[in-house]
C-alpha positions, 0 to 999 in steps of 0.5 A: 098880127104879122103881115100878110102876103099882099097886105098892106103894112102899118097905118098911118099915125103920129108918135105919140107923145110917149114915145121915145125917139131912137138914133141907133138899133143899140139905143132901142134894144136898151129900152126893150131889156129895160122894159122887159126886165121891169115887165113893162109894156115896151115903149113906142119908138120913133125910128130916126136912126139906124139898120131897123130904121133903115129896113122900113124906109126911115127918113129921120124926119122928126117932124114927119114923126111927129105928124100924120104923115109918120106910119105905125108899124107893127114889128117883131124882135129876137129873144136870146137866151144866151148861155141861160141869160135872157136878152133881146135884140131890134135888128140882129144877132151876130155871133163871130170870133172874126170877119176873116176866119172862123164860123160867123152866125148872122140873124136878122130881123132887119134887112142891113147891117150897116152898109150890108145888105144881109138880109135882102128878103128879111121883113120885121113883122113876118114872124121869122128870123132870117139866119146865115150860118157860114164858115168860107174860105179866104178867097170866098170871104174876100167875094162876100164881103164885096158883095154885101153892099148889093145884097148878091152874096147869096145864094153861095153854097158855103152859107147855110139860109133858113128864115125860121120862128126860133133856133138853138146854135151850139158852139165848139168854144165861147164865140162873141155875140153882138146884139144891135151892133153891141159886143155882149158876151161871149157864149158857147150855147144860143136859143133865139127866138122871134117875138112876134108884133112885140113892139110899135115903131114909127117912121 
């Protein structure tokens, strides 16, 4: 079940002795699509790197995961269907043919994007993506791009927010989609989708 406002989230609980240890947000999504490709059940990830981990204040304490001081955290993650293939994303979606010119698409399941704080309000367990859609101005990308570290690029009045269950995003031309940090394809058509309490973490 998703959190609620006010609730506390998780429970206390060790990684169990199934669960695989994951350095990178890149390294989780390649075991989702490998489950959900078998139709297996996703495995229990121990969080030690990464923007997810990052998101859900993640130490890398290994030993700490193997503890009882480790939390069990129920989290979500995005389904793709991108140009009628299915894939599956932990921490973000971004679609751009640059940084510097052109419409870039950024949906997030995790708070940061590396050193960027995108998403400052974003949860991965509410049951919603959180979606910034913008094509800025040189200048405007230049202030943007400063302030992502802090999380104080928006609001702006050239970034579309919304934080929504599923979207569909067309393209004008084939646009270059990154999943957990990882160019996969090129695509014209996106329909993303949150899958909620899909996947157990711990930190």
């Amino acid at each position: 079940m998703t959190i609620e406002k006010f609730q506390p989230w998780g429970s206390p609980g060790a990684l169990p002795d199934d669960g695989v240890l994951v350095r990178s947000d890149a390294q989780a999504r390649s075991l989702v699509e490998a489950a959900r490709r078998a139709g297996d059940a996703l495995p229990a990830l121990g969080l030690v790197a990464g923007d997810l981990c990052r998101t859900v204040g993640g130490t890398g304490d290994l030993d700490r995961l193997r503890s009882d001081a480790a939390m069990r955290l129920p989290t979500d993650i995005g389904s793709v269907l991108i140009d009628g293939h299915q894939h599956w994303f932990v921490a973000h979606l971004v679609a751009r043919r640059s940084w510097w010119r052109g419409r870039v698409l950024a949906v997030m399941n995790a708070q940061w994007i590396g050193a960027w704080d995108v998403a400052p309000k974003s949860h991965p367990n509410d049951g919603l993506l959180d979606v910034f859609d913008g094509d800025l101005g040189f200048d405007d990308r230049l202030k943007v791009r400063s302030r992502l570290p802090t999380g104080t690029h928006v609001p702006h009045p050239g970034i579309a927010q919304s934080r929504v269950p599923a979207l569909q995003v067309e393209f004008d031309r084939p646009t270059p989609v990154w999943l957990d940090g990882e160019r996969v394809v090129s695509a014209r058509t996106l329909a993303i989708r949150v899958e909620p309490d899909a996947l157990t973490c711990f930190v």
